[in-house]
C-alpha positions in Angstrom: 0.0 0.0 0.0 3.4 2.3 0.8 4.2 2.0 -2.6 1.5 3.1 -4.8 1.6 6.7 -3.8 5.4 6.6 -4.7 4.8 5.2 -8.0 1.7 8.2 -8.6 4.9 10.8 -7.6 6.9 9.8 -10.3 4.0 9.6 -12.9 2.8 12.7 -11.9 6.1 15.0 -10.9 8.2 13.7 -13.9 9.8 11.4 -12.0 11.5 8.3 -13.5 8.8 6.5 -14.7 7.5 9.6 -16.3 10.4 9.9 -18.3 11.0 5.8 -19.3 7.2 6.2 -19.8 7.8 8.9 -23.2 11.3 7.7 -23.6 11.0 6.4 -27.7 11.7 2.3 -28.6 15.3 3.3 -29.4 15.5 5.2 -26.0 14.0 1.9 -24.5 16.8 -0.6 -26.4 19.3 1.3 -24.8 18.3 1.0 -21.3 17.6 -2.2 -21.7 21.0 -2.2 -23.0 22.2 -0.5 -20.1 20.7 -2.5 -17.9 21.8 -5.9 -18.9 25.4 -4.6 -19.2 24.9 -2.9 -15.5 24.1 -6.8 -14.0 27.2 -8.3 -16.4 29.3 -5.8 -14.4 27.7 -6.4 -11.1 28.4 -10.0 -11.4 31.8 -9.1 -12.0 32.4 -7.3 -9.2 31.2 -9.6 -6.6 33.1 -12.6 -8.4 36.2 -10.5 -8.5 35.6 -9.7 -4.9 35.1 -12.9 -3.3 37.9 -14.1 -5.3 40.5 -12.2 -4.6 39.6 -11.8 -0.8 39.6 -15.8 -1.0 43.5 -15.7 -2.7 44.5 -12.8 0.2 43.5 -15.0 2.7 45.0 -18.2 1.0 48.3 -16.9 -0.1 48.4 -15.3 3.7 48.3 -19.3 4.9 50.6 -20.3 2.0 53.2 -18.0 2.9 53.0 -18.4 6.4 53.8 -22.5 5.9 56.6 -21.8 3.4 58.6 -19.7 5.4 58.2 -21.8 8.4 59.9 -24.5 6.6 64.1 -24.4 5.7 63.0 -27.1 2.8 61.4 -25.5 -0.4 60.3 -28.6 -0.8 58.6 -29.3 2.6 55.4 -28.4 0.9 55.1 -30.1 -2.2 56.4 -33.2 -0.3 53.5 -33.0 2.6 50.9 -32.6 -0.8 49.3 -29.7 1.1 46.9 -27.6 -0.7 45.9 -24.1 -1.1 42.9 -23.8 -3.4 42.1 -20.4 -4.7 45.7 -19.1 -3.9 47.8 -17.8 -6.8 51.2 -18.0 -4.7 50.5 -22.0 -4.1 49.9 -22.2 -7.9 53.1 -21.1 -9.1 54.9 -22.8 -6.6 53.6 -26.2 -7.3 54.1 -25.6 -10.9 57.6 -24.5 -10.1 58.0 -27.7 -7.8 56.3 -29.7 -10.3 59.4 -28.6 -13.0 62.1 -29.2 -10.2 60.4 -32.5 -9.7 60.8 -33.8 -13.2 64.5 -32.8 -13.4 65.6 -34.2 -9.9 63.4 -38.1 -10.5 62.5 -37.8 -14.4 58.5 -37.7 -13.2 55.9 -34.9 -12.2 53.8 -37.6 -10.9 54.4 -37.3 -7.2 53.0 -40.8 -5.8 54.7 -42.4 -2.9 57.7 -44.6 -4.6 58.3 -40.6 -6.2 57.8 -38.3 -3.1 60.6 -40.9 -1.5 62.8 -40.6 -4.6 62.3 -36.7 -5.0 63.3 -36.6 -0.8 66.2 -38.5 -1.2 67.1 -36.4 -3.8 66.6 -33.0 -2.3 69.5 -34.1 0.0 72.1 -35.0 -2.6 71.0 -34.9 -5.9 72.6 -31.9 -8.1 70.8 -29.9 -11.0 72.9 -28.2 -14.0 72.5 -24.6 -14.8 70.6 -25.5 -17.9 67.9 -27.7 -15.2 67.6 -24.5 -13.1 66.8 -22.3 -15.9 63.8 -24.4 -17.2 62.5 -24.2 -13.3 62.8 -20.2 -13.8 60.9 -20.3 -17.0 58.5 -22.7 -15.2 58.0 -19.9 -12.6 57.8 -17.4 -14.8 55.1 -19.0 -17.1 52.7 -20.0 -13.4 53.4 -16.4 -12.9 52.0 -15.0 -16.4 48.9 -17.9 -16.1 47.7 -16.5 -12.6 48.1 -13.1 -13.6 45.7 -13.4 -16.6 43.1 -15.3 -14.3 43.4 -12.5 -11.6 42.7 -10.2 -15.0 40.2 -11.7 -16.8 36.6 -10.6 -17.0 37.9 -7.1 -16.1 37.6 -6.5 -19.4 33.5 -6.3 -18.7 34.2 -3.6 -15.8 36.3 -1.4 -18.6 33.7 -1.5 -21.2 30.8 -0.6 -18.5 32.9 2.8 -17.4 34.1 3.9 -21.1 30.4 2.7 -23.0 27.9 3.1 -20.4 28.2 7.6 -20.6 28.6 7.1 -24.6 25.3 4.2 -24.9 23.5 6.9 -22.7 24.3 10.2 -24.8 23.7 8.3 -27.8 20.1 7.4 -26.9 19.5 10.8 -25.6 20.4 12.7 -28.8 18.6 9.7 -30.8 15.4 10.9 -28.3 15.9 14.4 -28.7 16.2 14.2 -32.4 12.9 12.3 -32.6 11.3 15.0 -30.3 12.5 17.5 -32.5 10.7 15.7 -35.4 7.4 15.4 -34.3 7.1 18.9 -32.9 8.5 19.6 -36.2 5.9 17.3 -38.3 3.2 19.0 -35.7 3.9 22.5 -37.1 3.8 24.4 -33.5 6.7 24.2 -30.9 5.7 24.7 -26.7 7.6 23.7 -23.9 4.6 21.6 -23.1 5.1 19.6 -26.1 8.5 19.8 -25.9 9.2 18.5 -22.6 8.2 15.0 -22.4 10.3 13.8 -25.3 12.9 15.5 -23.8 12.8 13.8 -20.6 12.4 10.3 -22.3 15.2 11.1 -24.1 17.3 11.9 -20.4 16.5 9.2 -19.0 19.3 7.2 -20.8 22.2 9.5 -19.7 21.0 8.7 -16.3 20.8 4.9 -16.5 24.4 5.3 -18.5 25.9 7.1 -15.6 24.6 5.1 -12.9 26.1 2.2 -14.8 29.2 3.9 -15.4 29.8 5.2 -11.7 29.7 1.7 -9.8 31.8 0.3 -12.4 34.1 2.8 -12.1 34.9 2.3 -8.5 35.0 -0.9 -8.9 37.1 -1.2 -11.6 40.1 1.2 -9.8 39.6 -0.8 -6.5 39.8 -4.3 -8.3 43.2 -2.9 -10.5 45.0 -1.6 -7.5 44.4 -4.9 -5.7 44.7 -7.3 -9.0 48.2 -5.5 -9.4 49.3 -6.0 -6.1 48.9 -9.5 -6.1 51.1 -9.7 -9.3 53.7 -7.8 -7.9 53.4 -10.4 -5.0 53.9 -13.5 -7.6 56.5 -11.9 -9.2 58.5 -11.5 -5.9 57.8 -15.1 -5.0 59.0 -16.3 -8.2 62.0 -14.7 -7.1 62.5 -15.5 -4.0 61.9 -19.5 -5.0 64.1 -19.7 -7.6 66.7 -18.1 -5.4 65.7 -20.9 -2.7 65.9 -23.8 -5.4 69.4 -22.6 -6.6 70.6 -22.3 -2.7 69.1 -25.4 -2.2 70.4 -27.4 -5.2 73.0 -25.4 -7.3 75.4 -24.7 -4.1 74.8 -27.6 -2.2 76.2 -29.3 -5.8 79.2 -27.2 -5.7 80.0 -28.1 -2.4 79.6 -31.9 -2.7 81.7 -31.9 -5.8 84.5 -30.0 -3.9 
């Protein structure tokens, strides 16, 4: 019952509704337009949200285990997991590479995890072995920054074509407003007015389209990049490990 008088405000004050009301079949189209890219970006958001709060939270755990552990390898070995984290995915594809050159398998089973732990104490890689592990690490590291990048692509189109979808189906309106009072043969802002608010109405829906997304989009870059700054610098830092851990202890058996 609250919400009929509402609805007779708009009708009668101009209100939304008015103007949607006069808005033309092209003005419709594109708020229809509008509004179907407005939920693709909204779906967007609270995806990208939830899933880069769930790899913060998981690369916080990861980290935490890896550099309680002297072993780079402690990890892998134990078959721990961290699902959604970025950090644990490019570390077990790292391990994965360092696996294959120590026992000849990526296929950790249990007659492997025992060869690959005897191994970590005395087997030796060459220079040309540690390289493919760096270009191991650095291919995990491009993989998981396109996930942590994809569908932003939606958010950027909904802040650059939401203002221009809008303005075009205002002008389109206006144009056809123009017309008719033209075809009429008398002009008055009476007759004038409602086209021209149907013809509003889509620069509105545009911007409040375009705003959100906006926000969103500079909030979601900001935190997407930080996270790829944070593989990057574990790529490094686990390479470094793996050559400490194999490429000196080598030097010093051999000596």
């Amino acid at each position: 019952m609250v919400i009929v008088p509402w609805v007779n405000f708009f009708a009668e004050s101009g209100g939304l509704l008015f103007a949607f009301g006069h808005s033309t079949p092209a003005g419709k189209f594109v708020i229809a337009a509008l509004l179907l890219a407005s939920l693709l970006s909204w779906s967007v958001i609270i995806t990208k949200l939830s899933e880069f709060r769930l790899a913060r939270r998981q690369d916080a755990r990861f980290f935490q285990k890896f550099h309680s552990s002297r072993r780079p390898l402690a990890i892998y070995l134990s078959r721990e997991s961290f699902p959604g984290s970025p950090a644990y995915a490019v570390y077990a594809a790292g391990c994965r590479e360092l696996c294959y050159h120590l026992v000849g398998s990526t296929e950790l089973d249990g007659a492997a995890a025992a060869r690959l732990a005897e191994a970590e104490q005395f087997e030796r890689l060459s220079p040309t072995a540690l390289e493919a592990v760096d270009a191991a690490l650095g291919q995990a590291v491009g993989v998981q920054s396109l996930q942590l990048e994809s569908r932003m692509i939606i958010l950027a189109t909904a802040v650059s074509g939401g203002p221009f979808l809008g303005l075009l189906g205002t002008v389109w309106g206006v144009m056809d407003a123009f017309t008719d009072i033209a075809m009429a043969g008398k002009a008055s802002l009476a007759a004038m007015a409602p086209g021209v608010s149907g013809s509003l109405i889509t620069t509105v829906t545009g911007l409040l389209v375009a705003i959100p997304a906006m926000f969103a989009y500079n909030y979601l870059v900001v935190t997407q990049r930080g996270l790829t700054v944070g593989l990057d610098n574990f790529a490094t830092e686990l390479a470094s490990a793996f050559r400490h851990r194999f490429a000196e202890r080598s030097r010093a058996i051999a000596e």
